[in-house]
N, C-alpha and C positions, 0 to 999 in steps of 0.2 A: 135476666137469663141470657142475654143477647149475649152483655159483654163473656160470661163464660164460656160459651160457643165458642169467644174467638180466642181463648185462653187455651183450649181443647184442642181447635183447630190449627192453629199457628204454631203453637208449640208442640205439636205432636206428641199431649199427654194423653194417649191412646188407655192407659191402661187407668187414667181418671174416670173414663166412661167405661169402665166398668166395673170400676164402685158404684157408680150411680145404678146399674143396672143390677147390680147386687141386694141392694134396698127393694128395688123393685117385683126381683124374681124369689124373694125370700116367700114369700107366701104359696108359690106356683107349685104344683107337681113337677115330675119330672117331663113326662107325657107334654103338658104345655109349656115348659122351656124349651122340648125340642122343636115346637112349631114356630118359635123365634127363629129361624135359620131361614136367612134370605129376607128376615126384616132390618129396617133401618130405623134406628133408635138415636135423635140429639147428634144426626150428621152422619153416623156411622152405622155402615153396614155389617149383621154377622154373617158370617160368609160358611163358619161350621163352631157347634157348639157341643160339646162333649159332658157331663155333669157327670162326677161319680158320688155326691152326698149332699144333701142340703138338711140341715141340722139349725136348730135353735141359735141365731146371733152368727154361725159360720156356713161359709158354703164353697163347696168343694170343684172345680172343673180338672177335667184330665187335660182336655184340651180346647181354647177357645179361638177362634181365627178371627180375627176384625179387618174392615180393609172402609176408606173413604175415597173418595174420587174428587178435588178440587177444581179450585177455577184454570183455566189454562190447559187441563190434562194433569195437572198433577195426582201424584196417588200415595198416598200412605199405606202400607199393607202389616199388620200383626198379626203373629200366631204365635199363644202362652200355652204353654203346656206345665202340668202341675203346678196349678195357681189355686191358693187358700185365701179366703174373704173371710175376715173377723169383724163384724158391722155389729152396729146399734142401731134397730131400726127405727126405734123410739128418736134416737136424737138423731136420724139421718146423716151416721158417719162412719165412718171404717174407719176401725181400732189399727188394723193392720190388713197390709196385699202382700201375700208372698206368693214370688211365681221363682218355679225351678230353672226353666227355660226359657228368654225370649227373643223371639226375631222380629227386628223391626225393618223395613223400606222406605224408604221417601225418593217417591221418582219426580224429579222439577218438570214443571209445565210449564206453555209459554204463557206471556201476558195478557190480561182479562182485564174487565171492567175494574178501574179501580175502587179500595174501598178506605177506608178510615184507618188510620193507624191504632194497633187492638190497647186497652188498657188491662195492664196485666196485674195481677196479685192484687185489686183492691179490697178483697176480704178474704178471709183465711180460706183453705180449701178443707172439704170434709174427708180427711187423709190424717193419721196421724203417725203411720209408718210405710213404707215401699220398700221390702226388700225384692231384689232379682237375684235369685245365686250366679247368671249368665245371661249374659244380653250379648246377642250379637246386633249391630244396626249396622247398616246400606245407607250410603248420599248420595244418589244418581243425580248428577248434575249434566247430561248428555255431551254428546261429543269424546266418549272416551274419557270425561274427567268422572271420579268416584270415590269413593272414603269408606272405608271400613273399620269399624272397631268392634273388638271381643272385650268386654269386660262386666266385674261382678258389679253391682248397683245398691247402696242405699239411701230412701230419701223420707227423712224425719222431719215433722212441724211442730216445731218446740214451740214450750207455756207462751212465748211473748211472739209466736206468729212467723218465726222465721224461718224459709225452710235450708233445709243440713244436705247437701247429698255429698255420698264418697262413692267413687271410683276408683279405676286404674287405669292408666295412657302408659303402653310400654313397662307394664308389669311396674307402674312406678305410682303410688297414690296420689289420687287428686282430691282437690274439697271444693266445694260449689257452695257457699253462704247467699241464701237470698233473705233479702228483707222487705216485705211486700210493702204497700202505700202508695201515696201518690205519686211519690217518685219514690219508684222498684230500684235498689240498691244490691249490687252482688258483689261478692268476693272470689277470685279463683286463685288456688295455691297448688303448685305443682313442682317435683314433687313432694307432696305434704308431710313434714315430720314437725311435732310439736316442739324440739329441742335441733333443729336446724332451719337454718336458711332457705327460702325454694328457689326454685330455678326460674318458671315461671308465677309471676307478681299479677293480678289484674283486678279492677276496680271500677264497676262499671255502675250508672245512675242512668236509667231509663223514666223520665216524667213527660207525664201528657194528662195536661189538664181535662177536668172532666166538661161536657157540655151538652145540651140539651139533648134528648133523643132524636136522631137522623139529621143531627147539624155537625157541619166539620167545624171545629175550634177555629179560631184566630191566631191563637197561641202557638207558634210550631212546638212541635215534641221535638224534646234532643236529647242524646245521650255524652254521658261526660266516660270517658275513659282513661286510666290512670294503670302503670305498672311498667314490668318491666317484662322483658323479653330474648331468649337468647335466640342469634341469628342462626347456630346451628339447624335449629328448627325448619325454618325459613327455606329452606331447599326443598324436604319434603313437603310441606305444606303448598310450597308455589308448583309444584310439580301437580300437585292435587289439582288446583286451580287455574292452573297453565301448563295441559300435557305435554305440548310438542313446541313450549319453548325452551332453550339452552338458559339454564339457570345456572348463575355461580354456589358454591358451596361455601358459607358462612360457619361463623366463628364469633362469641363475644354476646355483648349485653346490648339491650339499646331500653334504656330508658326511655316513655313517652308522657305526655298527658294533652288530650285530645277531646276538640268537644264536637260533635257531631250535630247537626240542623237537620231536622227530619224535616220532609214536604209534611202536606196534610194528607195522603193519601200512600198507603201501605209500599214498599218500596221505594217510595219515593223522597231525594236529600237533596239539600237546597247548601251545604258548605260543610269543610271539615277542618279547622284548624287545629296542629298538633305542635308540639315542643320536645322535640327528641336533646335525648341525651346519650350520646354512644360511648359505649364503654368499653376499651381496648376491641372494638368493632373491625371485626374482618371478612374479607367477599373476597374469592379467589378462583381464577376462571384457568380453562386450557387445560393439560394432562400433568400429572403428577412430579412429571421429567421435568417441565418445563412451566412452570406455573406465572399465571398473572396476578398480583396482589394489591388490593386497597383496604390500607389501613384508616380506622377514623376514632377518635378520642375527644369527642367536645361536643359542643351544642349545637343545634340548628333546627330551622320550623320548615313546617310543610304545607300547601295549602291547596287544596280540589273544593271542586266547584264544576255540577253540570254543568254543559254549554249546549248548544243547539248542534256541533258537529261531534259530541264528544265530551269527554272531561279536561275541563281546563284543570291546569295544575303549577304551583311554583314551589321552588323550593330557594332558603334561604342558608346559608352556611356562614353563622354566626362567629363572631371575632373570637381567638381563643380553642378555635376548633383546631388541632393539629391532625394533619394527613401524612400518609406517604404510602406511594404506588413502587411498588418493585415489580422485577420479570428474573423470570429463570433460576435455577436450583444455585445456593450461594447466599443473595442473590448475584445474576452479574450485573444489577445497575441498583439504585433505588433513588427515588426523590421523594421529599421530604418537608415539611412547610409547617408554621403556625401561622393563623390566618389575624392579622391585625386588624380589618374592615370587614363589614356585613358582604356577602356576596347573592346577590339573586340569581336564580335558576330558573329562566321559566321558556317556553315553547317561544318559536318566533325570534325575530333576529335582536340580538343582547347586544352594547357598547360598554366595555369596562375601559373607563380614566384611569381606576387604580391599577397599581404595580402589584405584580406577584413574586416578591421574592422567594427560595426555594434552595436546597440544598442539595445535589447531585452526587451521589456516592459510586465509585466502579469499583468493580471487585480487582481485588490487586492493588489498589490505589489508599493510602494511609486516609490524605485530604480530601474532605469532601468540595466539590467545586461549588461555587456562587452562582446561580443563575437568575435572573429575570423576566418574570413573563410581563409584556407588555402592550397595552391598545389590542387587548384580546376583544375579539368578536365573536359569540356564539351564532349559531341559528338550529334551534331545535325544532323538530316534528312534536304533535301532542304525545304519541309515545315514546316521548325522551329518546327517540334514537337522533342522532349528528347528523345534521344534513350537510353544513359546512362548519370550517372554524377558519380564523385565521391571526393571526399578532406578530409580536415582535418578539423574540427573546437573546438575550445577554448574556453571554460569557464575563464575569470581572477580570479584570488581569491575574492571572493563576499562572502561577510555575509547576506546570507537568511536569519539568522534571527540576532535580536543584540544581544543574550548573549550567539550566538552559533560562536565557529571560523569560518575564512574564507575558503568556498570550493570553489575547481577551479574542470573544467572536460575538459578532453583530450579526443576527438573522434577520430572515420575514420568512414568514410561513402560510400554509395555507393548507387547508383540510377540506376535500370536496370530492364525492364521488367515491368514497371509498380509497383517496390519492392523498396522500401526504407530500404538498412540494415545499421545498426549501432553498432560498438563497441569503448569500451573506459573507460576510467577508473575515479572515484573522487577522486580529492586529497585532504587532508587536510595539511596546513603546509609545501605543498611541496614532501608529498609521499604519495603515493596511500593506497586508503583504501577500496574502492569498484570498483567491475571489473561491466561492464554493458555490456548487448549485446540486440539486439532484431531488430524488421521489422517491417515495416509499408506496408499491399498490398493497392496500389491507388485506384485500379477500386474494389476490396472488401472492402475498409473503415475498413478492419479488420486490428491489428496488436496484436504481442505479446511485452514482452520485461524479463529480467532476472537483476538481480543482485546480487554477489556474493563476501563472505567474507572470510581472513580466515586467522589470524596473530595472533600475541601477545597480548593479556588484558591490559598488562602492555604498551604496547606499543600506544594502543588505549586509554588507560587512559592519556596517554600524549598530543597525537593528541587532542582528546578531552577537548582543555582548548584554551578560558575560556569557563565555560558554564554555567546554568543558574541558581537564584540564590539559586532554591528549590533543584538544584543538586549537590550543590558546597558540600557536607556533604560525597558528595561519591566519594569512592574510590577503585580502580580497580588495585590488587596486583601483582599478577600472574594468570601463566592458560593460557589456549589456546582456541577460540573461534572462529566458521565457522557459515557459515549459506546464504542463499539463498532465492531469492524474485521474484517470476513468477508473470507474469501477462498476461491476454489478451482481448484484447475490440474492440467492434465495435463502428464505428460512423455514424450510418444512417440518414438519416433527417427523423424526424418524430418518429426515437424510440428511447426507450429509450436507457440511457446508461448501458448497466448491465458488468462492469469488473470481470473477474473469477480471483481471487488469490489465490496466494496458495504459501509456503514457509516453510522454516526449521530453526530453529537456537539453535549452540549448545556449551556447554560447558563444557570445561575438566578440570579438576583439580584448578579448577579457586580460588582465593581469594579475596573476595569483603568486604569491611567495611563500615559499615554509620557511622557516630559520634563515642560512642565509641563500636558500634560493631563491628565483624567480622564473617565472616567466609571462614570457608577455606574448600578443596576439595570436591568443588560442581561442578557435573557432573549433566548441565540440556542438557534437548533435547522439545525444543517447535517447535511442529509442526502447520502452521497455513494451514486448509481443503479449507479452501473459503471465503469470503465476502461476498457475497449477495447468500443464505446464511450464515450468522455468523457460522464460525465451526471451533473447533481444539483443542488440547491436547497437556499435560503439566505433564512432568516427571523430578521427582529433588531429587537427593540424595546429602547430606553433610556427611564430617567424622563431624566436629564439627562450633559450632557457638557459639561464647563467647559474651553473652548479658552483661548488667552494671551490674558492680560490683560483676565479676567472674561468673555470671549464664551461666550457658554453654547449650547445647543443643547436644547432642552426642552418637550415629548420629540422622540424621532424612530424613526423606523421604516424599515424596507428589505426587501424582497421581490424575490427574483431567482432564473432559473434557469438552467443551463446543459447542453449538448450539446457532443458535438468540434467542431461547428462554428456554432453558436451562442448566446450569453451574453442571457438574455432579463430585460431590467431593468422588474420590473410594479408595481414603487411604493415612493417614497421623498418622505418629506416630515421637516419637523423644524421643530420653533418654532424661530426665532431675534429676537432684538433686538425683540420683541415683536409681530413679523411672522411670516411663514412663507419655508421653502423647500421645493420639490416639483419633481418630474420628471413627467413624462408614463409612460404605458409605451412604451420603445424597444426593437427588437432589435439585436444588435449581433453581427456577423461574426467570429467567430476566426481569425482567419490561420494559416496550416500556421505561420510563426515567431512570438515576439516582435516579430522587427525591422519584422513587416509590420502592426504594429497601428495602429488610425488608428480610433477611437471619440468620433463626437457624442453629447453629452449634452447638451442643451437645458434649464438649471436656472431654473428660475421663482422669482423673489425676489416676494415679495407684504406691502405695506405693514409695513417693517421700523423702526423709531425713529430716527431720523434725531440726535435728542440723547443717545441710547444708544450710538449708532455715535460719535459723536466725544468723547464719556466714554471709551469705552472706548481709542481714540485715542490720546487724553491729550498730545495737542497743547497745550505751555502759551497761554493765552489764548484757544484757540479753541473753541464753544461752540455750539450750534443748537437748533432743533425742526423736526420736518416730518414726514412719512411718503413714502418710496420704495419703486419697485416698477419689475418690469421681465423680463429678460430675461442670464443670463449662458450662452450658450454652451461647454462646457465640452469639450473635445478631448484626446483621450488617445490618445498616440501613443508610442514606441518611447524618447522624447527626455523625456518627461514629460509634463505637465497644462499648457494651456495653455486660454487665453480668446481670444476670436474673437466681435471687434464685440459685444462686452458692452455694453446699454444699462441704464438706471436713470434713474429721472425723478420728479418729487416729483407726488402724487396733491392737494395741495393747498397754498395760502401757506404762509411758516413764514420760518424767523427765521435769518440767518446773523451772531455777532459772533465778530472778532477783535481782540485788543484785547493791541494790544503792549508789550513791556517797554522798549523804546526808543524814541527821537522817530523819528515817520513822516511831520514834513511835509514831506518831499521825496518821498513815496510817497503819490498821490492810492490807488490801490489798495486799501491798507491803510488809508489812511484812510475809502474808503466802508465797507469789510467792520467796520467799529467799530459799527454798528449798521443792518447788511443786511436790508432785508425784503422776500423773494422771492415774485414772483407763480410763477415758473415756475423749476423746477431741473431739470438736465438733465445727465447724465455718460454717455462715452463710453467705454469699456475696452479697453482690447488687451495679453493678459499671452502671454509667449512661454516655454517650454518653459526659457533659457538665463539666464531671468531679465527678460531686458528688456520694459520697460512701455512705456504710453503710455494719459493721463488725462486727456481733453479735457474739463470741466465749461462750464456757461453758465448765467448766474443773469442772469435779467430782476428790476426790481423798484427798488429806490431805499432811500436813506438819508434820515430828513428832516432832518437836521442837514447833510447834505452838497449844497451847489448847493442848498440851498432842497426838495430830493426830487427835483430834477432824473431822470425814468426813468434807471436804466443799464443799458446789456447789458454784465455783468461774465462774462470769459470766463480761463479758468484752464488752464493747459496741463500738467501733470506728465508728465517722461518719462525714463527715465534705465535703471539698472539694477538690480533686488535678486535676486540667485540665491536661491533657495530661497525669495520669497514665500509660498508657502503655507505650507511647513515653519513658518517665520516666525509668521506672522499667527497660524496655527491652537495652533502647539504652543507657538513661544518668546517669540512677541509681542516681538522687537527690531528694529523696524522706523520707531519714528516720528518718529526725529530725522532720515533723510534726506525725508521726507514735509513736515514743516516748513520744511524748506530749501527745496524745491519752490513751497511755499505762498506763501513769501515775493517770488516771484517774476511774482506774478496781475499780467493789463494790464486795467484799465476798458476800456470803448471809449466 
């Protein structure tokens, strides 16, 4: 009779004790069923008993209240209202319980004397049907944790001893198959349809050998556990059981089978070995906007075990398992991995030998990158939370972009305190080019990060191949160049992102060439103030810069700084043609676009070589001296560089000859410019963005071989089209055969 008690008691079959009491009260008046209230019958107290018929074999309550009081403080509390008992008194069983209404409680108590773990179902129960039309039950498990469920109930004990019960979970049918014995065997299917699939699978084997009265077995009881399970579930149910911690929201299947080692004493387990199987398994944390993801698809074991501070616990993540972790809506990152080797998980500091290789996706990005984690070291707390981490991981050589070489990166890392620090280097080609360092705080979403340079030009000109096709023209000689790149940002949800930069980059004695330019010892220093916002300055001196076809520039200098909304230009000068050129200091407007740019620059030409300039020309036959000076206008607009009423004009006499390869006497023109000597030279400019020019010269002055010295005002018109003039002039110098054709064309007056 014992072990019933605890079949009564542990299972909270409340409404079995009272079938029993049904047999018992069949013969009572009513008069003395009501003097049962406030007695305790087989553990259980009635607490109110209402009877409205007792009839031959049936017996009727309107309403019955039971209530137990267990070890610890716990309490079970029932109250059935419209409940029918169909019994046999002769063979001591109920045909059928039907109750219309019931409420059931169970309040958890704390730990008491232990007692023997109960053996359940080893002979049938005298029960052969249990309907409830409504059952609401209560699981007070204190601290705020609790479980509620409203549902209909039925439980039948078929011919061969097995009992049947159907419910509902979420308006969705469930079935409970038990089969009693030595080892209690149960089935649970949810939700249950006989011509579909369920959602939830479970399979559970409870045995514990029988053994003498008031002796605990040798044998531990264990239970085996087998099915399947969707993690959806899994949110609410750990909310149940874990109020007030932040749990991710699940998705997917997780196959298990699991065998459980009972102590010898009621609550009490000595190991739980399981073999998950996950099936497109997902766990996703943070808010909707911006979500965190782990994906899992394969096998792996799990394994707890009391301890003396706690439960020890490890887990294994078995070869063949594929993962992958994304962040944010897109997503914008995701990595990605099939796992080749066993991996153990357990509390306390971990060394991995093995490599992790892993595949890195960015949004925007076609390729996914190659990465390696390596000489990983865990260190876990018992409740799996990170206390540190730290390893190595590997960028392969990957081409970001296609007409840039391939870069690799070499890290170490380290995870501690809620701090993600990072250093490491980029390689190109095999040897470092940028050192990187920086930290990421977890619980502040804040991080900074750095980068730093500082090698050979010449040697970076090399690294840097191939590259891309508007850069293929340059070329990086000698010199020495450093420079540095700060960052730092927060990621909050809901604000924005504002990164603060800021950086340096500088140059020494450097030699750079485009096509056929050069220059050589240029000493820049660019500082950049911030990004958002736009700020920073730019300092550049050269000994010389040899433009097409010998124009040189020596020296020159440039001092300028900038804001998000304006470009502040405070000095530029440069010997040229043994003259100078210089600017003024100007401000200059930034436009919210490109398209809306529109920048004067006012260039000052000051006594430049007049026989220099057209050497370098190399006009054949044409030839000068003088000195010019002046004014060119200089317009920078969305279209290109352009001039605007550019004047030039000679500071003193000087000498114009042209002197042709063919006969000119049909060309008075050409024939004064054979030995031109100007009092006064004067040029007019107008160069357009598309190319087209326009070149008004006027030379006062006379030939003394021509008309006796006759004064002439010789006036010269050039105008036509050259795309790319400066390009032209400055870099490729192929410009002066339509210039000559032009020339050929001067009127005397």
């Amino acid at each position: 009779m014992k072990s019933r008690r605890w079949i009564y008691r542990f299972l909270g079959l409340a409404l079995v004790l009272a079938m029993l009491l049904a047999g018992w009260m069949a013969w009572q008046s009513r008069g003395g069923m009501a003097q049962l209230q406030g007695e305790s019958i087989a553990g259980w107290t009635i607490d109110s008993v209402q009877v409205e018929s007792v009839e031959s074999g049936r017996l009727r309550f309107d309403q019955l209240q039971l209530s137990q009081d267990g070890q610890g403080g716990s309490r079970i509390e029932l109250e059935l209202q419209g409940v029918q008992v169909d019994f046999s008194l002769f063979k001591r069983h109920v045909d059928l319980l039907q109750v219309r209404q019931a409420k059931a409680v169970w309040r958890a108590g704390q730990a008491s004397d232990p007692q023997p773990w109960p053996r359940l179902f080893e002979s049938p129960l005298p029960l052969t049907e249990l309907r409830i039309e409504r059952l609401q039950a209560s699981v007070e498990l204190g601290q705020g944790r609790s479980w509620q469920i409203e549902t209909p109930l039925q439980l039948q004990q078929q011919s061969d001893g097995r009992l049947l019960m159907a419910a509902e979970i979420d308006r969705q049918p469930l079935q409970l198959l038990v089969t009693p014995g030595a080892a209690v065997k149960a089935e649970l299917h949810w939700p249950y349809k006989s011509d579909q699939p369920a959602v939830v699978d479970l399979y559970v084997t409870y045995a514990k050998l029988s053994s003498p009265l008031n002796q605990v077995t040798k044998t531990k009881p264990k239970v085996e556990i087998q099915g399947k399970f969707p993690l959806k579930l899994a949110t609410p149910l750990g909310k149940w059981l874990l109020p007030t911690t932040e749990l991710p929201r699940g998705n997917g299947i997780l196959n298990f089978k699991a065998l459980l080692e009972l102590g010898p004493y009621t609550g009490q387990w000595t190991s739980l070995e399981a073999q998950l199987q996950a099936d497109q398994a997902q766990l996703e944390w943070g808010a909707a906007s911006n979500p965190t993801r782990i994906q899992l698809n394969g096998p792996a074991s799990l394994q707890l075990r009391p301890g003396k501070t706690g439960i020890e616990w490890s887990t294994t993540l078995q070869p063949a398992l594929k993962w992958k972790i994304s962040a944010g809506r897109g997503p914008a990152w995701m990595a990605a991995s099939t796992l080749k080797q066993a991996w153990r998980i357990a509390p306390g500091p971990q060394r991995y030998s093995a490599s992790l290789p892993f595949e890195l996706q960015l949004k925007g990005r076609e390729e996914p990158l190659a990465l390696t984690l390596e000489r990983l070291q865990l260190d876990l707390a018992r409740n799996a939370s990170l206390r540190s981490a730290n390893g190595q991981l590997r960028l392969a050589a990957t081409q970001l972009h296609a007409d840039w070489p391939a870069a690799a990166l070499e890290t170490q890392w380290r995870l501690q305190d809620q701090k993600l620090a990072l250093t490491g280097q980029l390689l190109l080609q095999g040897q470092p080019l940028l050192q990187l360092a920086g930290d990421y705080g977890l619980t502040s979403s804040c991080g900074q990060g750095r980068l730093d340079y500082a090698g050979s030009l010449a040697t970076l000109d090399r690294l840097l191949q191939p590259r891309p096709k508007n850069l293929q023209l340059l070329r990086i000689k000698a010199g020495a160049g450093s420079g540095w790149l700060a960052g730092q940002l927060c990621l909050r949800p809901g604000k924005a992102v504002e990164p603060v930069v800021t950086g340096q980059w500088q140059l020494k004695q450097a030699e750079i060439g485009w096509d056929k330019a050069l220059a050589k010892g240029i000493n820049l220093d660019l500082t950049l103030k911030g990004m958002a916002p736009l700020a920073g300055s730019l300092a550049l001196k050269l000994e010389t810069a040899s433009l097409a076809a010998g124009l040189a520039l020596a020296p020159a200098s440039l001092a300028l700084d900038w804001t998000d909304r304006l470009l502040q230009l405070h000095r530029f000068d440069a010997g040229l043609l043994d003259g100078k050129l210089s600017a003024a200091e100007v401000a200059l407007k930034l436009p919210a676009s490109p398209e809306h740019i529109s920048w004067q620059i006012p260039l000052n030409v000051s006594q430049i070589d007049l026989e220099r300039l057209l050497t370098i020309l190399d006009v054949p036959g044409l030839s000068g001296n003088g000195r010019l000076s002046g004014q060119l206008p200089l317009v920078w607009t969305a279209a290109g560089v352009e001039i605007r009423n550019g004047q030039l004009s000679s500071q003193q006499a000087g000498q114009l000859r042209y002197v042709s390869t063919v006969p000119v006497t049909d060309n008075p023109g050409l024939q004064a410019l054979r030995d031109f000597r100007y009092s006064q030279f004067g040029l007019d400019l107008d160069y357009q963005a598309d190319g087209k020019y326009a070149v008004n010269m006027r030379l006062d002055g006379n030939n003394p071989e021509f008309y006796r010295g006759h004064p002439i005002a010789f006036k010269l018109k050039l105008d036509g089209a050259l795309p790319g003039l400066f390009k032209g002039a400055l870099l490729s110098g192929d410009f002066d055969a339509y210039i000559l054709k032009q020339l050929q064309q001067g009127i005397p007056e």
